[in-house]
C-alpha positions in Angstrom: 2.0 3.8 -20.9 5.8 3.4 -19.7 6.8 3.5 -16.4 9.5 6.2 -15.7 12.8 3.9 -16.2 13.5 5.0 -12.4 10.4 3.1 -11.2 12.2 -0.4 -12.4 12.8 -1.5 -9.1 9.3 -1.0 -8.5 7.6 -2.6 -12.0 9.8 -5.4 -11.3 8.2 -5.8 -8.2 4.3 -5.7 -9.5 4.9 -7.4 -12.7 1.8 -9.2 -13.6 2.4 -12.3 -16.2 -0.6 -13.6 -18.2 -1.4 -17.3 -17.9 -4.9 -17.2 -19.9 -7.5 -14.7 -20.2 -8.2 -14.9 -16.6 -5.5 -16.1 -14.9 -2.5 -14.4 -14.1 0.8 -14.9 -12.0 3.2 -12.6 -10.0 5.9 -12.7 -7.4 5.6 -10.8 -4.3 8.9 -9.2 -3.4 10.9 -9.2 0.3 12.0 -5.8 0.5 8.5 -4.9 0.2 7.6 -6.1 3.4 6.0 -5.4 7.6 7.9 -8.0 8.7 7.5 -11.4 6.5 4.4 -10.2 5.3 4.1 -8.3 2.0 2.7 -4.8 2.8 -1.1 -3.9 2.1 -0.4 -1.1 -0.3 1.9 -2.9 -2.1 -0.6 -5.9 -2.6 -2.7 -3.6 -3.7 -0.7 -2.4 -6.6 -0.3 -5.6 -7.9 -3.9 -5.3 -8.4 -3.9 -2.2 -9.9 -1.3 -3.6 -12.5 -3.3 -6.7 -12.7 -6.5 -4.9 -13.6 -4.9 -3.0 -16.0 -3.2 -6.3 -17.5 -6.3 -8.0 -17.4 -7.7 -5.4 -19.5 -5.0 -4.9 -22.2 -4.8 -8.7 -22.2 -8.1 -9.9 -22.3 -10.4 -7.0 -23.7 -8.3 -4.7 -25.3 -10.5 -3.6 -28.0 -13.4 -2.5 -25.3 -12.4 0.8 -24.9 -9.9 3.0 -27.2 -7.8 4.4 -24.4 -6.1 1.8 -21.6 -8.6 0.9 -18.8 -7.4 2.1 -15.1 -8.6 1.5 -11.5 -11.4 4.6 -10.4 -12.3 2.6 -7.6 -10.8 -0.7 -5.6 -12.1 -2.8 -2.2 -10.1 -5.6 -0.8 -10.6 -7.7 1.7 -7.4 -9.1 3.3 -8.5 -13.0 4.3 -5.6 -14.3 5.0 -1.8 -12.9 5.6 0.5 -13.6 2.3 3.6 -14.5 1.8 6.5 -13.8 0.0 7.1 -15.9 -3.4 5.2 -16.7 -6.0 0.9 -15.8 -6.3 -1.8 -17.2 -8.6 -4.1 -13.6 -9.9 -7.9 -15.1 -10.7 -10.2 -12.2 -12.9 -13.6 -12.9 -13.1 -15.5 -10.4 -15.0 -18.7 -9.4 -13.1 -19.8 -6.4 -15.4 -18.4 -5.1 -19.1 -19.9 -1.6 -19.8 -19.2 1.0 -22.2 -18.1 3.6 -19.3 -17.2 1.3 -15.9 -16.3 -2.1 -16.1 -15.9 -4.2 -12.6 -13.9 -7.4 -12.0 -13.4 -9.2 -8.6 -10.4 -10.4 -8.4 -8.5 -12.8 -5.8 -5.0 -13.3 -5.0 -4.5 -17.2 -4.4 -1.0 -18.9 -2.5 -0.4 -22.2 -1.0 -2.2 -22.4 2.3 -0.1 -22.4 5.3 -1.6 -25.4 7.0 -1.5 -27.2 3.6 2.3 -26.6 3.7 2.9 -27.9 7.2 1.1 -31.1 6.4 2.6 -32.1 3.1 6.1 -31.1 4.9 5.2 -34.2 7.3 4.3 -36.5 4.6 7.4 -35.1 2.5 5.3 -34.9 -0.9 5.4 -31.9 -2.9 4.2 -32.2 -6.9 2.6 -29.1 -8.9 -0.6 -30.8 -8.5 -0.2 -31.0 -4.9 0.6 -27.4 -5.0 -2.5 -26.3 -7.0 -4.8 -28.0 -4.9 -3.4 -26.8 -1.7 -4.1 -23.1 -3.1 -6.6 -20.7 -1.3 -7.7 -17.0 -1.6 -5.5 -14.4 0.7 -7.0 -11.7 -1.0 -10.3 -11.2 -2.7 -12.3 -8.0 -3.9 -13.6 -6.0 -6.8 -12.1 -3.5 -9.0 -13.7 -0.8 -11.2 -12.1 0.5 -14.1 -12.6 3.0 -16.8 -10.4 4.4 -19.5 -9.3 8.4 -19.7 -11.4 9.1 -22.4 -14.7 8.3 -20.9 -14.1 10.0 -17.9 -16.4 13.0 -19.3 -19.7 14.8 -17.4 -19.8 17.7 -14.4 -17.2 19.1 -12.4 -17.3 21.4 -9.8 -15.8 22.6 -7.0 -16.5 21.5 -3.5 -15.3 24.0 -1.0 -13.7 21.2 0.9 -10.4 21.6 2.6 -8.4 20.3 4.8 -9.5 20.7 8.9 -7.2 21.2 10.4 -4.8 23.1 8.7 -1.6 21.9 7.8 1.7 23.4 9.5 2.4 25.9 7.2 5.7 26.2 4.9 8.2 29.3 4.1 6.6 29.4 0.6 3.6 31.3 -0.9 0.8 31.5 0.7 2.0 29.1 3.7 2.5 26.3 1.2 6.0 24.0 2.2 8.6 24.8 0.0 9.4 21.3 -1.3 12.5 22.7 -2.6 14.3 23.5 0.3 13.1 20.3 1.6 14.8 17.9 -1.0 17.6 20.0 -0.7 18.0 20.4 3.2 15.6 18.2 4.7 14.1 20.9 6.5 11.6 23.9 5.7 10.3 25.5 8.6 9.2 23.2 11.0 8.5 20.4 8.4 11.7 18.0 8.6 12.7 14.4 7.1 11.2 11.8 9.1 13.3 8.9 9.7 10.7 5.5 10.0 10.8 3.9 13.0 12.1 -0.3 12.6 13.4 0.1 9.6 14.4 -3.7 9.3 11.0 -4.6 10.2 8.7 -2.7 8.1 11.3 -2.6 5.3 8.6 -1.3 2.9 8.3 1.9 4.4 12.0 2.3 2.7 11.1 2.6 -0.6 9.5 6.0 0.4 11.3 9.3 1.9 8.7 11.0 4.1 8.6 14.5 5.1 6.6 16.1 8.4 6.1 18.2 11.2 8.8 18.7 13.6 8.1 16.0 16.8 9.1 18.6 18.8 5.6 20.4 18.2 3.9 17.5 20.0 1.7 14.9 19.2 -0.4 16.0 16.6 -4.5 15.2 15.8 -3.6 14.0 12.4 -0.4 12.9 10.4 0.4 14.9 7.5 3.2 13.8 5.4 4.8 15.1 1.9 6.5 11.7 0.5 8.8 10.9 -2.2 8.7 7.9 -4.0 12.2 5.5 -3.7 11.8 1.9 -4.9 15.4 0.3 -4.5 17.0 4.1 -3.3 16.5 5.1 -6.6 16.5 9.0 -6.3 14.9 9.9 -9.8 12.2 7.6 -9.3 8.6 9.0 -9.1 4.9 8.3 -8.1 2.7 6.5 -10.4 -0.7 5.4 -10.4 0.0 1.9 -9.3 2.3 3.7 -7.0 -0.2 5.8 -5.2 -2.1 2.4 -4.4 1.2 2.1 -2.2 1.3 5.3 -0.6 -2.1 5.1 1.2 -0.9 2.1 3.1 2.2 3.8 3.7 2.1 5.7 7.3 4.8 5.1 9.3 4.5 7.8 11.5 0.7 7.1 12.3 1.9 3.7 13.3 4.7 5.3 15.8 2.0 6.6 17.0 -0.1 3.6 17.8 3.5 1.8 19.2 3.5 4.6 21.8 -0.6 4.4 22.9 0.6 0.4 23.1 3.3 1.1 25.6 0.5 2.2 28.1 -1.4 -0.5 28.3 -0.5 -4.2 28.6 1.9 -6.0 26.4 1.5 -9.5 25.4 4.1 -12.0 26.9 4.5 -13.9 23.1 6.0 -10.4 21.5 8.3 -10.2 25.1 9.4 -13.7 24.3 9.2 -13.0 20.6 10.2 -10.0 19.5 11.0 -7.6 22.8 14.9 -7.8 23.3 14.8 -6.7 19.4 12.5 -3.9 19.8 14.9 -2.4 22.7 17.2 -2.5 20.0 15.3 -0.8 18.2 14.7 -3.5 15.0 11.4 -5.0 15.2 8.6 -3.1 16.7 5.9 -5.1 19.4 3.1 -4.6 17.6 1.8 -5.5 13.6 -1.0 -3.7 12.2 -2.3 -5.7 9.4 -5.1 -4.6 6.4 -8.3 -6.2 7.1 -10.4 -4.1 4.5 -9.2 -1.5 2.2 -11.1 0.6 0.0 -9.5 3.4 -2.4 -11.4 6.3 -4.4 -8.8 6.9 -7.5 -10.3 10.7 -8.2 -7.1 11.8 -10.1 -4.8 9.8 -12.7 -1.2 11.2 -12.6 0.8 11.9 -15.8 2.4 9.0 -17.4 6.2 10.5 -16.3 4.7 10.8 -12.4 5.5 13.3 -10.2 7.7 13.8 -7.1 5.8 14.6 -4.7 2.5 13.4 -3.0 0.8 14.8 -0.1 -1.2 12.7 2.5 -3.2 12.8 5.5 -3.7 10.2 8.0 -6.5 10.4 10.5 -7.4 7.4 13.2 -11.1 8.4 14.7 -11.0 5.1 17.3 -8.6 2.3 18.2 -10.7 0.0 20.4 -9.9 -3.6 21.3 -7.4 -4.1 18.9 -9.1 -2.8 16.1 -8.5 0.6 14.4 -9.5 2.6 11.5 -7.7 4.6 8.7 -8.6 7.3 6.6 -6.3 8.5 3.8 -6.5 11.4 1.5 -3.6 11.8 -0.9 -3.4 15.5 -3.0 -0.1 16.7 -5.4 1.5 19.9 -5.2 -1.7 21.6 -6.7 -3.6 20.5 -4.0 -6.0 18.6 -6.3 -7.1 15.6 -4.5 -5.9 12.2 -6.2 -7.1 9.6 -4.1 -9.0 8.7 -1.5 -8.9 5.7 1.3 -10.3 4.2 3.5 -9.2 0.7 6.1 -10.2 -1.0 9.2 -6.9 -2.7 10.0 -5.5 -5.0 13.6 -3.1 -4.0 16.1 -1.9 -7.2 17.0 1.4 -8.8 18.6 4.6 -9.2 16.4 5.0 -12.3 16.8 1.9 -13.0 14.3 4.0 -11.6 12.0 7.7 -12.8 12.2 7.4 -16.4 12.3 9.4 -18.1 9.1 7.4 -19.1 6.6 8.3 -19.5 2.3 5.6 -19.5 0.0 6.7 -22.2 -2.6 4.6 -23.3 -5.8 
């Protein structure tokens, strides 16, 4: 299925190349960054596309319709890097509805890097050997066409409410909002460091008003802009992207940080650029993240995408995430699930080049 041609910015920047039949290789882009660490989400598309390239590539007389993620659980090991990244399938089950593959995301190791800098060798084998797994888990796939049994409805809905729009029945008239930035007392966010989490630019987020307080949960409408491409819109891989994509839930977290102590390395690190407002004190990387894909989107995507954030406990510098996305028909499309850190800054922003 092709991308919508506005996404390019976007398919450029999860491009999956085959190496053999389980082996693949991508490059993980800057501007899709927390700092100088490529975002979760945004990993996390790249394998979506490579379990959907995997599939076409490998097996692609197993099923008669194209294979897609229905369910994905990572484990973030190690931070990444931006540069290039070795993609290793193996298949752990083939089956005529479900197939699941664990997969691993492989760059040079950091420590590797430092020590041949100091003995001032560098060869491709060197390279290969100095490779270790920054992201591992398994992925389960099955194609359109054998999605087939019960459905029925839940009764579930969302507690509580959402702040209500100016259009029928309460619902936010995303209209108005694309065209004023404002419908009732949802408004255009603006996403606090910009230049530090630069991912969180690819997307154009929509909420409640700040002026009605802090809220129990974060509810945000979201349009999808790789590379400030207006016309661009939410796909599949792209929704792996948006449930790592909270900017305002982490605003939220920079504020609880404020009263309590703050470490002296992001003071000597990162603090005189905070009060500038361009890098934030703290980094909340993924440690686990696991997505429920209950909805695939139309090949041409669509432009909007509701989601909900909710944080039940941050507690010793540990917190928890849970993520539903729904489209304007309120039909759910994914689910999510992630225990992520809130650690300093400065574990994020030292300078580091992943080269291979």
């Amino acid at each position: 299925m092709a991308a919508p041609a506005a996404n390019q910015a976007f398919e450029e920047a999860i491009k999956v190349t085959p190496v053999n039949s389980h082996r693949y290789s991508a490059i993980l882009r800057d501007e899709w960054c927390i700092g100088t660490v490529p975002n979760g989400g945004y990993t996390t598309a790249v394998l979506y596309r490579l379990a959907i390239t995997h599939f076409a590539h490998t097996h692609p007389t197993r099923y008669d319709s194209p294979a897609t993620p229905i369910s994905m659980q990572l484990t973030f090991l190690r931070r990444t890097a931006v540069g290039p990244a070795v993609l290793e399938v193996q298949d752990t089950k083939l089956g005529a509805r479900t197939s699941t593959i664990h997969v691993a995301l492989l760059q040079p190791s950091e420590k590797g890097k430092k020590k041949k800098a100091q003995t001032e060798s560098s060869t491709s084998s060197d390279d290969e050997e100095n490779l270790e797994v920054k992201v591992a888990g398994y992925i389960t796939v099955s194609p359109a066409t054998a999605e087939v049994g019960v459905s029925a409805p839940s009764n579930w809905t969302l507690l509580p409410e959402a702040i209500r729009g100016s259009g029928p029945q309460g619902r936010v008239n995303l209209a108005a909002l694309r065209e004023t930035g404002r419908d009732g007392q949802w408004v255009r966010l603006v996403a606090p460091f910009p230049k530090f989490r630069r991912a969180s630019q690819q997307v154009e987020l929509y909420g409640p008003d700040a002026a009605l307080g802090k809220p129990p949960v974060v509810d945000q409408w979201a349009r999808f802009r790789p590379g400030g491409n207006t016309e661009a819109r939410w796909t599949n891989e792209a929704v792996a992207f948006l449930v790592d994509m909270f900017p305002m839930a982490l605003d939220g977290f920079d504020s609880m940080g404020k009263a309590t102590k703050e470490g002296d390395s992001a003071e000597n690190s990162a603090g005189s650029e905070s009060a500038k407002g361009k890098l934030a004190k703290y980094w909340y990387p993924t440690v686990t993240l696991n997505i429920d894909f209950k909805k695939r989107l139309p090949a041409s995507g669509v432009e909007w995408l509701y989601s909900r954030v909710q944080t039940r406990s941050v507690r010793n510098g540990r917190t928890d995430l849970d993520v539903v996305v729904l489209d304007e028909q309120g039909d759910v499309i994914a689910l999510s699930t992630q225990v992520g850190l809130v650690v300093d800054a400065s574990r994020n922003i030292g300078q580091r080049k992943s080269k291979m």
